[in-house]
Each structure stands twice: as structure tokens, then as C-alpha cells.
C-alpha angles and dihedrals in degrees: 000000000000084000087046086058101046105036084059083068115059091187097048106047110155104017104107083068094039093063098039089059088051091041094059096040087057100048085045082053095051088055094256117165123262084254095043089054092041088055089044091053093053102044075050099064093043089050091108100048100121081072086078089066095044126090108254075226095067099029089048095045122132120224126344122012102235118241091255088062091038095067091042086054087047096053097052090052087058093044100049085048 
């Protein structure tokens, strides 16, 4: 899944499992248990899951989202909330 995420995003390859690696080291850091960090690591590589759902178009755009996107955009917030 974690491929799935970041082969959608041609500028962010790798970073699922960038942050997941920081993320662990921190929590290790913050004294967190082995299965604390290990839970961390992992709702840090999904992190990005929304991705899956969203046109390569609109996440691979360069500049500005156009208004019509933007609504779109708009929409699904309220409808997640």
C-alpha cells in the first residue's frame, strides 16, 4: 500500500517511508515503548493514504489548483468532517 501512496506522487517518492523512520526514532526518543514506536512507524506510513482516492491530475499539478479543483477539493473536506 505504502508504494501505491507514493507512486501516485511523482515529487514525494519515498517519503511515506521517510517519515515513518523519523517518526520511530522520535517516539524511541520520547521514551515510547518498542510497541508504541512500532505503532507510530506504521500510522506514519499510511499518513498519506487519502493520495489513493485523489486524480494523479490534480495531486501532480503544477502551480496553482484551478477554482474548479478547488471546489472539488472543498466538497470532499466537508464531507470527510
Amino acid at each position: 500500500m505504502v508504494n501505491a501512496i507514493d507512486a501516485k506522487d511523482r515529487y514525494t517518492h519515498g517519503h511515506s517511508s521517510r517519515v515513518a523512520e523519523y517518526s520511530r526514532k522520535i517516539a524511541q526518543k520520547k521514551g515510547m515503548s518498542r510497541t508504541e514506536c512500532e505503532t507510530v512507524y506504521y500510522m506514519a506510513l499510511l499518513h498519506d493514504v487519502g493520495k489513493i482516492g485523489i486524480a494523479e491530475s490534480i495531486i501532480n499539478k503544477e502551480g496553482k489548483l484551478t477554482a474548479a479543483v478547488s471546489l472539488v477539493d472543498g466538497l470532499w473536506e466537508k464531507r470527510v468532517r
